[in-house]
C-alpha positions in Angstrom: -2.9 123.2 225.7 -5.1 121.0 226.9 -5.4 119.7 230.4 -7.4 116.6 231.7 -9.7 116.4 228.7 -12.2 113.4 229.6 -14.6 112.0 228.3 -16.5 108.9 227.3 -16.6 106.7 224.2 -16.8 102.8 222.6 -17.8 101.8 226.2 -15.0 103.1 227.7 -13.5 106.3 228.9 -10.7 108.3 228.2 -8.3 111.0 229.6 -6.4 113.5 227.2 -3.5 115.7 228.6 -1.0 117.6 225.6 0.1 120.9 223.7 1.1 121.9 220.7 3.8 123.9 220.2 4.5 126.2 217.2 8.6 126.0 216.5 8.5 128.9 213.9 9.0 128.4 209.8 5.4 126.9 209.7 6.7 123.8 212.0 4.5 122.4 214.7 4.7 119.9 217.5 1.7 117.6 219.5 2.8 116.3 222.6 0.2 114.3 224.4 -0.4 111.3 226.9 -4.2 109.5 226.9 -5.1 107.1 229.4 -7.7 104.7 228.1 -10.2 103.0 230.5 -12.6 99.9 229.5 -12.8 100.7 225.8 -14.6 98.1 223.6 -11.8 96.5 221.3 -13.9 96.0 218.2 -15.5 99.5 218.3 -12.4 101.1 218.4 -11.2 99.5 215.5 -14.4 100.1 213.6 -14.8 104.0 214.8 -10.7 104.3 213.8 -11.3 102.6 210.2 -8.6 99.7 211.1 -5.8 102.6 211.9 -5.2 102.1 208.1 -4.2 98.6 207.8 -5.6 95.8 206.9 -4.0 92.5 208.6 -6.2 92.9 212.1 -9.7 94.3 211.9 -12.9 94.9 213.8 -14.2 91.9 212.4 -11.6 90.0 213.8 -10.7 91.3 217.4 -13.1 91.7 220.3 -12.0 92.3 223.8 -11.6 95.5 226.5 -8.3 97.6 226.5 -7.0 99.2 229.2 -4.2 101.9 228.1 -1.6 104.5 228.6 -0.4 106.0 225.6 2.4 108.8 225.0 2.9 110.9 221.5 5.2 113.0 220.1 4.3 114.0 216.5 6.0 116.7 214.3 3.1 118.7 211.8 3.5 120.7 209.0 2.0 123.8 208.4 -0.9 122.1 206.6 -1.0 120.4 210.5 0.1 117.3 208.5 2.1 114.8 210.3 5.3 113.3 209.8 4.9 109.5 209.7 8.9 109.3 209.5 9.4 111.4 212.8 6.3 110.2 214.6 6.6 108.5 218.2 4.1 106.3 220.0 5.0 104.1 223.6 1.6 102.5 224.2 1.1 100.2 227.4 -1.7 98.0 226.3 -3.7 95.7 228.2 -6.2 93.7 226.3 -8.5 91.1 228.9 -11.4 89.3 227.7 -9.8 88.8 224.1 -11.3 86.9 220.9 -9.5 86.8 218.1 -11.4 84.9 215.2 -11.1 84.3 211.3 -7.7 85.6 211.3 -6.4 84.6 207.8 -2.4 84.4 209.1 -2.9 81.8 211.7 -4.3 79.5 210.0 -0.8 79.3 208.0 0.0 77.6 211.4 -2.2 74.3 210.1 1.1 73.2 208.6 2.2 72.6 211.9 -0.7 71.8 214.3 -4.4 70.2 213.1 -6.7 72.3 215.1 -9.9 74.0 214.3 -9.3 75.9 217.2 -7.1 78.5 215.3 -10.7 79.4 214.0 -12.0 81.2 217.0 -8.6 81.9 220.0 -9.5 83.5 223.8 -7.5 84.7 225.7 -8.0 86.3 229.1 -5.4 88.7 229.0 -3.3 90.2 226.6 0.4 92.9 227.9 2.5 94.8 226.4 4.4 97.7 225.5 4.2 98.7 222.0 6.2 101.5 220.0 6.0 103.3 216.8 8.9 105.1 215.5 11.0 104.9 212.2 7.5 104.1 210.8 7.2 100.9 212.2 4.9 99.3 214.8 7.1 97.4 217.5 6.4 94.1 219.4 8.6 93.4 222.1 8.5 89.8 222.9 5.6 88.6 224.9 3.9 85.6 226.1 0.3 85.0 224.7 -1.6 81.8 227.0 -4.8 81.2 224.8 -7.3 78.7 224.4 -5.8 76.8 221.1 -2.1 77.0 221.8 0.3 79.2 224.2 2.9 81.5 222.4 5.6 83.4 222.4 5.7 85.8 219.7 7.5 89.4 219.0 8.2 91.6 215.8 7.6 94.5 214.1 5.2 95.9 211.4 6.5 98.5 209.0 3.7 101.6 207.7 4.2 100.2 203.7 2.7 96.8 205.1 5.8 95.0 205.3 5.9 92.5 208.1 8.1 90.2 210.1 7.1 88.0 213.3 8.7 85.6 214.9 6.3 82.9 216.9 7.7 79.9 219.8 4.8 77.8 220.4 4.5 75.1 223.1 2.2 72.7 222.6 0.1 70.8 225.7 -0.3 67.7 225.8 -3.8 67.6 224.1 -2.4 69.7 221.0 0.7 67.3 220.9 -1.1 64.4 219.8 -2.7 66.4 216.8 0.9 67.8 215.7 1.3 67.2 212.2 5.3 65.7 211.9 4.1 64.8 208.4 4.1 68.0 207.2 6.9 69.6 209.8 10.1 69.6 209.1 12.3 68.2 211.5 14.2 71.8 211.5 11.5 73.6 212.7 10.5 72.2 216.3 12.5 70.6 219.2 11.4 68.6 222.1 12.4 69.6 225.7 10.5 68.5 229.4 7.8 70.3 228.7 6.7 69.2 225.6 7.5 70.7 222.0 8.6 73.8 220.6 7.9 74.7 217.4 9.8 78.1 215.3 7.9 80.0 213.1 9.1 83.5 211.0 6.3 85.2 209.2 7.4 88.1 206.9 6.1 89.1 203.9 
């Protein structure tokens, strides 16, 4: 058991309550909640190798996360854990954000002729974010940036398999450089405030 373990790390602090139970026949349980203060987005990508994946990495994000985190995650008695039964509810809250040489956004240049896709900020950055049935899942949120707002939601499965599903609105300075060349009429409609454009990423 441990009880208000705190301490300091990547520019931020943290707060670690949780137990592990032993449920016989060499089975084990962690059950623990961390609260996350101020932690410095790129380092704790860096210092957590990428958590394994690839897509999003400390060379691409910077930022400060605020965070409350609960885990349930089943071991066996070599204390490994079971991806298929683990469980994660994160409550994220990313301010200051930079998110910069992503390789996926610039797929939106079909659609809008920006260089801002380059190099996005964002002041801040909610959500509630689960893992279980080894996937990562993205309720729907809005994200208000400096290249384009967005709606976006989906999940992100542990074999690398993804699927997102983006509404973006353009402003009025972004909606003269949308490309209707290239767009298909299909894949945007026009309403009072502007244009909407769909967009499903999977792959």
């Amino acid at each position: 058991t441990l009880n208000n373990l705190d301490f300091e790390a990547m520019n931020g602090s943290f707060a670690l309550t949780g137990n592990v139970f032993d449920k016989g026949n060499g089975q084990f349980v962690i059950s623990a909640q961390m609260d996350v203060e101020k932690a410095d987005m790129n380092q704790l990508f860096d210092q957590c190798a990428n958590f394994g994946q690839k897509q999003i990495t400390s060379d691409n994000l910077q930022g400060t996360l605020n965070a409350h985190l609960q885990l349930v995650a089943p071991m066996d008695k070599y204390l490994s854990i079971d991806i298929k039964k683990l469980f994660v509810q994160a409550q994220l809250a990313i301010s200051g954000g930079r998110l910069y040489n992503y390789q996926p956004l610039q797929k939106l240049s079909r659609f809008i002729n920006v260089n801002e896709l380059q190099d996005i900020n964002f002041e801040l950055l909610e959500n509630t974010i689960e893992i279980k049935d080894q996937k990562v899942i993205i309720p729907q949120m809005e994200i208000k940036n400096s290249a384009l707002n967005l709606t976006a939601e989906g999940f992100h499965r542990f074999d690398n398999y993804m699927e997102y599903k983006f509404r973006v609105k353009l402003n009025e300075v972004l909606s003269k450089k949308f490309n209707r060349k290239k767009a298909k009429t299909e894949n945007y409609e026009e309403d009072k405030e502007g244009i909407n454009i769909f967009i499903l990423m999977k792959g």
